[in-house]
C-alpha positions as semicolon CSV with decimal commas, in nm:
position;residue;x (nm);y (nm);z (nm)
1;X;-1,714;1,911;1,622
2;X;-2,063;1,691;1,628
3;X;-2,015;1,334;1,703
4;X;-2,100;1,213;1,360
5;X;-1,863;1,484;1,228
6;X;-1,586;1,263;1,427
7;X;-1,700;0,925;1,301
8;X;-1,699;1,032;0,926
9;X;-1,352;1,166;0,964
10;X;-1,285;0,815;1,116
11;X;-1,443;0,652;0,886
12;X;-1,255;0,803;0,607
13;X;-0,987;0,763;0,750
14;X;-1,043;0,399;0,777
15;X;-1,213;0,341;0,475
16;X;-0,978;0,084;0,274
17;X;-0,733;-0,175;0,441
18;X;-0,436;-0,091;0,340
19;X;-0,427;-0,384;0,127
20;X;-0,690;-0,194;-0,078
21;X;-0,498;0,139;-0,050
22;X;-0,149;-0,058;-0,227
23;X;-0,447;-0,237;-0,444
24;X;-0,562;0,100;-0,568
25;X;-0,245;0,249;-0,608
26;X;-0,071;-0,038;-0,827
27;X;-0,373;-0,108;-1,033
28;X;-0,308;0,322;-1,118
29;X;0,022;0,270;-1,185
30;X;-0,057;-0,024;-1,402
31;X;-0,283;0,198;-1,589
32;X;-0,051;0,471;-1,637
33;X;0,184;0,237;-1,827
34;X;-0,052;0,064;-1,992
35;X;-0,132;0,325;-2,127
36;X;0,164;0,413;-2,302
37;X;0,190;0,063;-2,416
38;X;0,422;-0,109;-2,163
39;X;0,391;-0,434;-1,933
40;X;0,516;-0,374;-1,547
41;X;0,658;-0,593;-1,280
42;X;0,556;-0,649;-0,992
43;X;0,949;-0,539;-0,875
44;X;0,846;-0,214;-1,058
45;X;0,519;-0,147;-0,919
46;X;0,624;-0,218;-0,595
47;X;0,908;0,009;-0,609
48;X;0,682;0,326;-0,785
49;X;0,389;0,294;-0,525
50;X;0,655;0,242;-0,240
51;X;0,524;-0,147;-0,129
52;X;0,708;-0,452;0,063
53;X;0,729;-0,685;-0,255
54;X;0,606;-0,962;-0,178
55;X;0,287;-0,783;-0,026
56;X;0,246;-0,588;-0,358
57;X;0,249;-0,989;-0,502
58;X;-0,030;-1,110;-0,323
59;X;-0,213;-0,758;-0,390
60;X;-0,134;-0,791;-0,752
61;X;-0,188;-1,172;-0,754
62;X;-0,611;-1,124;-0,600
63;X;-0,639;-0,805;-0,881
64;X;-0,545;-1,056;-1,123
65;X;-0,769;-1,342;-1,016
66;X;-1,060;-1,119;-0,991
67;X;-0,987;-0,974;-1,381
68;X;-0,897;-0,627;-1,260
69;X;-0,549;-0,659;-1,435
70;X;-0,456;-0,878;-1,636
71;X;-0,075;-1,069;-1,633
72;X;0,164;-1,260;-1,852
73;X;0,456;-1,492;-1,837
74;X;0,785;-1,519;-1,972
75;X;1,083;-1,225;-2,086
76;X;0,828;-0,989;-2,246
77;X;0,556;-1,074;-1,946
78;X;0,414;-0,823;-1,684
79;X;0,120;-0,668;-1,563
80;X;-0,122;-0,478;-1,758
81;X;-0,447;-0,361;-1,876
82;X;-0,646;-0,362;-2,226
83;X;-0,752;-0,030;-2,346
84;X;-1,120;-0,085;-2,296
85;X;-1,035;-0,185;-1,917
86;X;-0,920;0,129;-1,842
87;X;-1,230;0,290;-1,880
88;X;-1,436;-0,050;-1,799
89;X;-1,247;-0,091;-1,454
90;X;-1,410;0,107;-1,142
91;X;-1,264;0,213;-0,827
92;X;-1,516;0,004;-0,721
93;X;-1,389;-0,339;-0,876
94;X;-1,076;-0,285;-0,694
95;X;-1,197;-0,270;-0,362
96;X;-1,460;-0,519;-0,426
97;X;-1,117;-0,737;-0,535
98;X;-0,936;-0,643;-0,222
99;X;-1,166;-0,560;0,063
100;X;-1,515;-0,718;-0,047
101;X;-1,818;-0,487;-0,023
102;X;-1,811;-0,448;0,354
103;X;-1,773;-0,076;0,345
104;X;-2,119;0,004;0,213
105;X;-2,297;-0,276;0,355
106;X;-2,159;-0,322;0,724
107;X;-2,278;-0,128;1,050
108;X;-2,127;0,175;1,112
109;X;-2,153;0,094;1,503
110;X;-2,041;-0,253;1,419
111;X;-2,380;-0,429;1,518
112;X;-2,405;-0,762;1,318
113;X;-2,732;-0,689;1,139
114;X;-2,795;-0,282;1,126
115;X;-3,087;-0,196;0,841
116;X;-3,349;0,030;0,777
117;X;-3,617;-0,208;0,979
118;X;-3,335;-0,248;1,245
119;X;-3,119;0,072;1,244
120;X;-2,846;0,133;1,479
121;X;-2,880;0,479;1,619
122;X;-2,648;0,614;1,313
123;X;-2,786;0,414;1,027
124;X;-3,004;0,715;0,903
125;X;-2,721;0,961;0,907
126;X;-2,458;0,714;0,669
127;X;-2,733;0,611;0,415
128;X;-2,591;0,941;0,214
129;X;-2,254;0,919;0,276
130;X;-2,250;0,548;0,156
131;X;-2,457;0,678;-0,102
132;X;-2,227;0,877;-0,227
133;X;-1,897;0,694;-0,151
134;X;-2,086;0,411;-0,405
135;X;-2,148;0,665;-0,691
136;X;-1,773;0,808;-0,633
137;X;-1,623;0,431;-0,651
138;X;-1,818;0,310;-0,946
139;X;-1,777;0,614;-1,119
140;X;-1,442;0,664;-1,128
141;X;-1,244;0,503;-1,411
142;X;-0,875;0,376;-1,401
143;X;-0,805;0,607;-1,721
144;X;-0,912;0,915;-1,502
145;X;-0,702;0,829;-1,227
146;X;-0,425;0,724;-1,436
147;X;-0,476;1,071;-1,612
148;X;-0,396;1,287;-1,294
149;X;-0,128;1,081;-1,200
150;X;-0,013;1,131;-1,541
151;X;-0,044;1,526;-1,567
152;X;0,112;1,569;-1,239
153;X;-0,223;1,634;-1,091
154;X;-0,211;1,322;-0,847
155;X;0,060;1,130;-0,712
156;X;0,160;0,806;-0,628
157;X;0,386;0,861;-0,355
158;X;0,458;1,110;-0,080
């Protein structure tokens, strides 16, 4: 196995925090009900993505501020999603919510500044994989991942 082989796996590995990972999964899981009409807790989606509560809060809380889901108060209140956002809403928007946009723009190596006038020695080799870990997280839709979950395709939990 080639050293850069190694590092991708790594990287992949590593690609979200696994705030963003819990992000991703509750905003599907939001979707999924949305989509049949219904408002979640945050009890509930803590419980279906198998999160600490009050960690799935603080997820749900920085998705909400940043107008990936939307929330409401009271006996009928919950999280949820508009119709158009499932479609509107990226993978993208989530883990520009949760993790910022680190993972396309940061050095591989870690070097502080790393570009194409200043590459580290494996700049040149991640400009496609970043490449196409963008297209992948901007093109991929709540409603599509809410979808597999939804035909038994994909799953939430292990």
């Amino acid at each position: 196995m080639s050293f850069i082989t190694v590092l991708f796996y790594k990287l992949a590995k590593d690609m979200f925090s696994k705030s963003c990972e819990y992000g991703i999964r509750a905003a599907i899981y939001i979707a999924k009900q949305s989509m049949k009409n219904r408002k979640v807790s945050q009890t509930e989606i803590a419980k279906s993505i198998d999160s600490p509560v009050a960690f799935t809060a603080k997820i749900l809380q920085k998705l909400s501020k940043m107008n990936v889901i939307r929330s409401s108060k009271g006996p009928t209140g919950g999280f949820f999603l508009e119709i158009p956002d499932l479609d509107r809403v990226k993978l993208w928007n989530i883990v520009v919510a949760i993790d910022g946009n680190s993972l396309l723009e940061d050095c591989s190596l870690g070097l502080q500044k790393c570009n194409a006038l200043r590459p580290c020695p494996l700049h040149a080799s991640f400009v496609k994989i970043r490449e196409d870990i963008r297209i992948t997280l901007e093109g991929t839709s709540l409603r599509f991942l809410a979808e597999e979950v939804s035909g038994g395709l994909a799953f939430l939990k292990r």
